[in-house]
C-alpha positions as CSV (number, residue, x, y, z in Angstrom):
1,X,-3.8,13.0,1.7
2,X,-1.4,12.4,4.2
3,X,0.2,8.7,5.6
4,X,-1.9,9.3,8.9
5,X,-5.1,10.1,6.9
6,X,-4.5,6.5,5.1
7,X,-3.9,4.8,8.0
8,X,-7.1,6.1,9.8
9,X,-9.4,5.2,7.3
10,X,-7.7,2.2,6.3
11,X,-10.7,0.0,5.7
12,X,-12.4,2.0,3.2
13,X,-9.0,3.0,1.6
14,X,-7.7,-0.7,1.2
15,X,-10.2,-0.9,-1.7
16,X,-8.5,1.6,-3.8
17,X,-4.8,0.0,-2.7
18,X,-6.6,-3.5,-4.1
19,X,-7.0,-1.9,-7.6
20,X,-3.1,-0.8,-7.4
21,X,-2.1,-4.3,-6.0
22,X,-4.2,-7.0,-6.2
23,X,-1.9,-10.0,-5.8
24,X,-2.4,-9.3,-2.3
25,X,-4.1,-11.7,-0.3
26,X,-6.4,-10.5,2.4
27,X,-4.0,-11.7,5.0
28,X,-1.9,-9.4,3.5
29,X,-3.8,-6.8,3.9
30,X,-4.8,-7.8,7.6
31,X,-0.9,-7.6,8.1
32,X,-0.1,-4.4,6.5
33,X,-2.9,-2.9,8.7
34,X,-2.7,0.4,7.0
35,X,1.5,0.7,7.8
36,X,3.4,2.6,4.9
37,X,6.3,0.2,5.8
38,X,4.4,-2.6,5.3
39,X,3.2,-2.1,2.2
40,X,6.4,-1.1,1.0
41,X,8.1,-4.3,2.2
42,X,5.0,-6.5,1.1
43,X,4.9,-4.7,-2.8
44,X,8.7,-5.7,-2.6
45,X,8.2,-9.4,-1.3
46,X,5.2,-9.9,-3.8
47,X,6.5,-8.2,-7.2
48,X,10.3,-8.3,-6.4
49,X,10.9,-4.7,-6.4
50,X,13.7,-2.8,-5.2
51,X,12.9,-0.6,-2.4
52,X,13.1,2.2,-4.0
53,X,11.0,1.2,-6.8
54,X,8.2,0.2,-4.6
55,X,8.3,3.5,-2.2
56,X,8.6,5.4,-5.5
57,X,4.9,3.6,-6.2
58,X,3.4,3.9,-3.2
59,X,4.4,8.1,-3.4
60,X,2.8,7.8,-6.8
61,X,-0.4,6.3,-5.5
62,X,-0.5,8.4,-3.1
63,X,-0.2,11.8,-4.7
64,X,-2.7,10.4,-7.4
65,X,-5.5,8.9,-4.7
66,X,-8.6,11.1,-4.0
């Protein structure tokens, strides 16, 4: 599944990212709004991960979600 396909069905998909990273607040969630960017830069502000670290998890989640 491609970013776009995320971002379009956000809603129902936010569910699966809650399993992944559920420190998250829902006002987190509001903000990231289905953004790849934004998740990137909230998984870094909330876990203290490098960039990289946290793009190479999103990529993970991503190639795993179904």
């Amino acid at each position: 599944m491609n970013w776009d396909q995320i971002e379009g069905n956000w809603k129902q998909i936010k569910g699966k990212l809650r399993e992944k990273w559920g420190d998250f607040t829902d006002d987190d969630w509001d903000k990231i709004q289905g953004k790849r960017d934004h998740l990137i830069g909230k998984i870094q502000e909330r876990y203290g991960k490098s960039r990289d670290e946290a793009e190479k998890e999103v990529d993970d989640w991503q190639r795993h979600y179904h």
